[in-house]
C-alpha positions as CSV (number, residue, x, y, z in Angstrom):
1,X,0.0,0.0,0.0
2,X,2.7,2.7,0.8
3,X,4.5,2.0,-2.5
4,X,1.3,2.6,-4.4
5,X,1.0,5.8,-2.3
6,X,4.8,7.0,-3.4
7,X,4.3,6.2,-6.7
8,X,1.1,7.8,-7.0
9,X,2.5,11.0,-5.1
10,X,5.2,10.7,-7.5
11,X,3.3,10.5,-11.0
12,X,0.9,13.2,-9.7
13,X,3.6,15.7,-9.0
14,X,5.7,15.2,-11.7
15,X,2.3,16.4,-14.1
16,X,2.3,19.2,-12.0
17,X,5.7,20.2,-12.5
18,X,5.5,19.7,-16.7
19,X,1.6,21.4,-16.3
20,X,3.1,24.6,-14.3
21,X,5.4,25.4,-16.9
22,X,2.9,24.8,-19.7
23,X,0.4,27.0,-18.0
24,X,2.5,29.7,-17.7
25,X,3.7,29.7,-20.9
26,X,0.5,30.1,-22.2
27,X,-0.6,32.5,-19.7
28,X,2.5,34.5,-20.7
29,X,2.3,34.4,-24.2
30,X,-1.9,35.0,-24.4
31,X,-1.4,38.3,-21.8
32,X,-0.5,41.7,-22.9
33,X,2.7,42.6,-21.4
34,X,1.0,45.9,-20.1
35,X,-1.8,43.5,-17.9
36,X,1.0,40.9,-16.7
37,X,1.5,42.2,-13.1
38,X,-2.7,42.1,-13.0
39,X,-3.0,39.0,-15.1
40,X,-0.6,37.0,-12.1
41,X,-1.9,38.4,-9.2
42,X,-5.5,37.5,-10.0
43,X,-4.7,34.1,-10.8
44,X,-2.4,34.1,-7.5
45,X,-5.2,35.2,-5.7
46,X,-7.8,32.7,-7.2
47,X,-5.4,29.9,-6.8
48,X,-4.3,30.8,-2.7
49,X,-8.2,31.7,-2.3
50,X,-9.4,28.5,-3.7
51,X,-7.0,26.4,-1.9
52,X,-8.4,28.0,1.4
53,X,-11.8,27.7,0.6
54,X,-10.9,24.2,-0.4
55,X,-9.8,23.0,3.0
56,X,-12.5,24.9,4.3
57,X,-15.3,22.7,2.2
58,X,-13.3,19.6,2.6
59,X,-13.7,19.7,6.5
60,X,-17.6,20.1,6.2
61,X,-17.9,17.2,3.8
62,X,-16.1,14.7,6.4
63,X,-18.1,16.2,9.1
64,X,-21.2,15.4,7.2
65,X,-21.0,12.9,4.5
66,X,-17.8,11.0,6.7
67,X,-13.8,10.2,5.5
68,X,-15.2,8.0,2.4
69,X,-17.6,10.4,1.0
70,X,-15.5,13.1,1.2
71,X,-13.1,11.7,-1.0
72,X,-15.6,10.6,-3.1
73,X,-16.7,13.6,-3.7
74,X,-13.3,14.9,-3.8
75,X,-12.8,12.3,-6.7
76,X,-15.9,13.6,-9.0
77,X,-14.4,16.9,-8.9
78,X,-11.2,15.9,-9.7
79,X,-12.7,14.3,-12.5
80,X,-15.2,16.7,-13.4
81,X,-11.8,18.8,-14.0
82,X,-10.5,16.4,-16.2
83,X,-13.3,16.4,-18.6
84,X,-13.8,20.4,-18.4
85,X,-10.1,20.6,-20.0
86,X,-10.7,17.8,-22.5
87,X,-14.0,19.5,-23.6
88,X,-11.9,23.4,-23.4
89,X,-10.1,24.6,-26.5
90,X,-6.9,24.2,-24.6
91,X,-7.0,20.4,-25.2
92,X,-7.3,21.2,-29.1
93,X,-4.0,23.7,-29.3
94,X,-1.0,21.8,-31.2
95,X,1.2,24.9,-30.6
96,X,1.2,28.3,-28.4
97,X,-1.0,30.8,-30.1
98,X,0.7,33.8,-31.7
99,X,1.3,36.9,-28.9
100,X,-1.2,39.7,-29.1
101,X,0.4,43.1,-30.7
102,X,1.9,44.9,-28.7
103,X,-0.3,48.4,-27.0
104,X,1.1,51.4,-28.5
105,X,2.0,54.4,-26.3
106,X,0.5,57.4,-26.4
């Protein structure tokens, strides 16, 4: 059981790893340079937020629904993730989209 747990923690943070670097590329290259600093500190705070309110939710699911269906539930959404990206245009690109123009001064 514990080597099915390392792996597992292995293979799932690995794709994380390669999946951070491909999001911000594309977050990088799809944002004007001018909305950057905005741009990364919404999705900071969205990301920080929603780990928060995610601990937050996960303790009221155990306290109601118990250990098992919390992680049931936890597992639907995980999936219900999956399938939004498969179904998103993201899961379509075959390379980075060109950079928007630059803003001109003035």
């Amino acid at each position: 059981m514990l080597a099915l747990f390392v792996l597992s923690f292995f293979t799932s943070y690995l794709g994380l790893g390669v999946a951070g670097v491909i999001i911000v590329s594309l977050r990088q290259i799809l944002t004007p340079q001018s909305m950057m600093g905005r741009m990364t500190a919404a999705f900071r705070t969205l990301l920080f937020g929603g780990g928060a309110l995610g601990g937050l939710s996960a303790s009221l699911l155990a306290g109601r629904l118990g250990a098992h269906g919390a992680l049931v539930v936890a597992a639907a959404g995980s999936a219900a993730v999956v399938l939004g990206l498969i179904v998103s245009p993201v899961s379509r690109l075959k390379e980075m989209p060109p950079a928007p123009p630059a803003a001109a001064d003035g």
